[in-house]
C-alpha positions as CSV (number, residue, x, y, z in Angstrom):
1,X,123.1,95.9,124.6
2,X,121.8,97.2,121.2
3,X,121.3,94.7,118.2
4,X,119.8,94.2,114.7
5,X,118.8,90.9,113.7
6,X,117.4,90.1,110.2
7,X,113.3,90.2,110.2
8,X,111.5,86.4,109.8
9,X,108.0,85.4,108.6
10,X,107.4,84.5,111.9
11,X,107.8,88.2,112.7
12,X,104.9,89.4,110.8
13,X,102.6,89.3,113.8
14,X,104.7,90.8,116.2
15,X,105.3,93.9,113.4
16,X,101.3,93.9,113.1
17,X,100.9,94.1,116.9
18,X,103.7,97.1,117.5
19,X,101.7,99.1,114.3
20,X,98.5,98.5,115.9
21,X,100.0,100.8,119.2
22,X,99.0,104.6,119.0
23,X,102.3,106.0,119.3
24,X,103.3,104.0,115.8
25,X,99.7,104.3,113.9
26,X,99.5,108.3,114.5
27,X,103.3,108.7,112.6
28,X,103.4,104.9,110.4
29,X,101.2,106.4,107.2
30,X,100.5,102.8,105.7
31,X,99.0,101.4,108.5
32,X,96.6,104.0,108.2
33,X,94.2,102.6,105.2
34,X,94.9,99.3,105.4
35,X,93.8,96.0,106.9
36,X,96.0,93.7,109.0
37,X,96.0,91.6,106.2
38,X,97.2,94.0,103.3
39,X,100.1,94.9,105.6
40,X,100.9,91.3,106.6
41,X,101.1,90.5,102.8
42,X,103.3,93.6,102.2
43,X,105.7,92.8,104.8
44,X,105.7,88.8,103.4
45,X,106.5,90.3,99.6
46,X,109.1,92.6,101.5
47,X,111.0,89.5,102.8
48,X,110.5,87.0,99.7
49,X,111.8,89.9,97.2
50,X,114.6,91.6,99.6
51,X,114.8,94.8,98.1
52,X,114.2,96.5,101.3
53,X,116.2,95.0,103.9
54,X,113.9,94.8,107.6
55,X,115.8,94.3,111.0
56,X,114.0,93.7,114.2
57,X,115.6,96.1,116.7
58,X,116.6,94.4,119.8
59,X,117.7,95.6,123.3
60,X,119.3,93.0,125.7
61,X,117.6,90.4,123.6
62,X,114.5,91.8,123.5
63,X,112.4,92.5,120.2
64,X,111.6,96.7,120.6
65,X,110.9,97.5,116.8
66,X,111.7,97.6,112.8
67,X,113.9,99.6,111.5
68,X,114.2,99.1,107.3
69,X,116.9,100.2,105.0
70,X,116.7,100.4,101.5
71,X,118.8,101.9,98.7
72,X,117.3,105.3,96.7
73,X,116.6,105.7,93.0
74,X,117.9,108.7,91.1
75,X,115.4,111.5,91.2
76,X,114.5,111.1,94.9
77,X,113.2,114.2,97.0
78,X,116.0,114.1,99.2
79,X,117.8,115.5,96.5
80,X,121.0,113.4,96.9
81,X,123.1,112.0,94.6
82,X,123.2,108.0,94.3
83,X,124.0,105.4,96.1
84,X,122.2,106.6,99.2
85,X,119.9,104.7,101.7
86,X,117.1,105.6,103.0
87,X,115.6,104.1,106.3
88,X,112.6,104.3,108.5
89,X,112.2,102.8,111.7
90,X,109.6,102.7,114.8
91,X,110.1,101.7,118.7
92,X,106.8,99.2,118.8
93,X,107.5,98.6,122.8
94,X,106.1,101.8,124.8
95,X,108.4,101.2,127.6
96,X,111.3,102.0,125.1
97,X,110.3,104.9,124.4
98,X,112.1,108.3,125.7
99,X,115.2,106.6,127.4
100,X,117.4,107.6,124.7
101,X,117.5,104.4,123.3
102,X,116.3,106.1,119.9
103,X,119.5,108.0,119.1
104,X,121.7,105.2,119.8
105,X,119.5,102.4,117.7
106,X,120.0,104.9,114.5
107,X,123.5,105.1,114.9
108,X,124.6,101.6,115.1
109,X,121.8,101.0,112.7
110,X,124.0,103.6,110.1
111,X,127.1,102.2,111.3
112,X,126.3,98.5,110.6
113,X,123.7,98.5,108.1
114,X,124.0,101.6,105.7
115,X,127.5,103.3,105.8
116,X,128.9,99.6,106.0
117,X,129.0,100.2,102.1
118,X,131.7,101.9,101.4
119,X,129.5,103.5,98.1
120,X,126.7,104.6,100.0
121,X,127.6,108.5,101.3
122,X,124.1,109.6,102.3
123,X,121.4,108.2,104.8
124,X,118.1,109.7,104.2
125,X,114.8,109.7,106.6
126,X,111.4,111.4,105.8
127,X,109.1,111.8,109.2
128,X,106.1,113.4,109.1
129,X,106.4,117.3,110.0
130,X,104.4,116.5,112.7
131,X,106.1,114.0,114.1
132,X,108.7,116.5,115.8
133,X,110.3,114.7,118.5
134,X,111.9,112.1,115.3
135,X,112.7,115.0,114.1
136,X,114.4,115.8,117.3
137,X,116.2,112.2,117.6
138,X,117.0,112.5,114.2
139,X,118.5,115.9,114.6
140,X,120.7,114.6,117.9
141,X,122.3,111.8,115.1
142,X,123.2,114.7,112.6
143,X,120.3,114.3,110.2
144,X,119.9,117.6,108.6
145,X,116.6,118.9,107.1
146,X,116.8,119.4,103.7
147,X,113.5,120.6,102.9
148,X,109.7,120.4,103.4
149,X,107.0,118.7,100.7
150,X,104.2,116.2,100.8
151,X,105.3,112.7,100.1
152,X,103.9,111.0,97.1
153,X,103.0,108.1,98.8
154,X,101.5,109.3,102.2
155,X,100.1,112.9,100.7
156,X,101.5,114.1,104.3
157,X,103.7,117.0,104.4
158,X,107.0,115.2,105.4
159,X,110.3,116.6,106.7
160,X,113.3,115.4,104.1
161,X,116.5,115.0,105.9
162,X,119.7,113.6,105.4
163,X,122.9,112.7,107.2
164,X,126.1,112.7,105.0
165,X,129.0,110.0,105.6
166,X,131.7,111.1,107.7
167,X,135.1,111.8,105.7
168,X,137.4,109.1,106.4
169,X,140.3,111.0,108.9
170,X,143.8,110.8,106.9
């Protein structure tokens, strides 16, 4: 069973740990350049201020990974119109990885934590260009690439993509 639960301080470590793990640090930019302390103080701000909502993805009760959400500003390079969310997300457990779980995480992620606002009609996520097999999960839950560019924040050359909400059926 696939579930979300609302990221705690006492998380922090348990983030930290997962980004130390090759198969996040080689794709997770910010982890990157900075110490375990920078990120555990970004991740503490993140929680007090709220503006990006964090969710500790869970499979039969078992803590597997983050996955954010956060709304866009006007002007983003996904070049959608507002109110959109953007999310990002990582499996920190190795033995998670490949089953398929990815594909269905995202989509009850969009389903209960972005499209649950009825404003919101795009989901945005920017991987690395490199990291192709996101791209590939992404692609399965109907993200579409919108276009290539480095990232202002990374300087990486990052795949823009976005997933449209589905028109209510009359």
């Amino acid at each position: 069973m696939i579930s979300f639960r609302a990221m705690q301080q006492s998380d922090i470590s348990t983030v930290l740990h997962w980004l130390q793990q090759h198969h996040v640090s080689e794709y997770w930019f910010s982890v990157r350049n900075s110490t375990d302390d920078e990120i555990r103080k970004k991740y503490e701000k993140r929680l007090k201020e709220g503006i990006i909502e964090l969710y500790i993805m869970m499979v039969n009760n078992q803590d597997i990974g983050l996955i954010q959400t956060y709304f866009l500003e006007t002007g983003n390079p996904f070049r959608v119109n507002v109110p959109a969310k953007g999310i990002d997300l990582f499996i920190g457990e190795k033995e998670f990885l490949n089953k398929g779980f990815g594909s269905r995480l995202i989509e009850l992620f969009l389903e209960e934590h972005v499209f649950d606002d009825p404003k919101v009609s795009f989901a945005c996520i920017d991987p690395e260009v490199a990291n192709e097999r996101a791209i590939r999960v992404y692609e399965k839950c109907g993200f579409v690439p919108i276009h290539a560019g480095y990232c202002p924040h990374s300087k990486l050359l990052t795949c823009y993509m976005t997933l449209q909400r589905q028109k209510e059926k009359a």
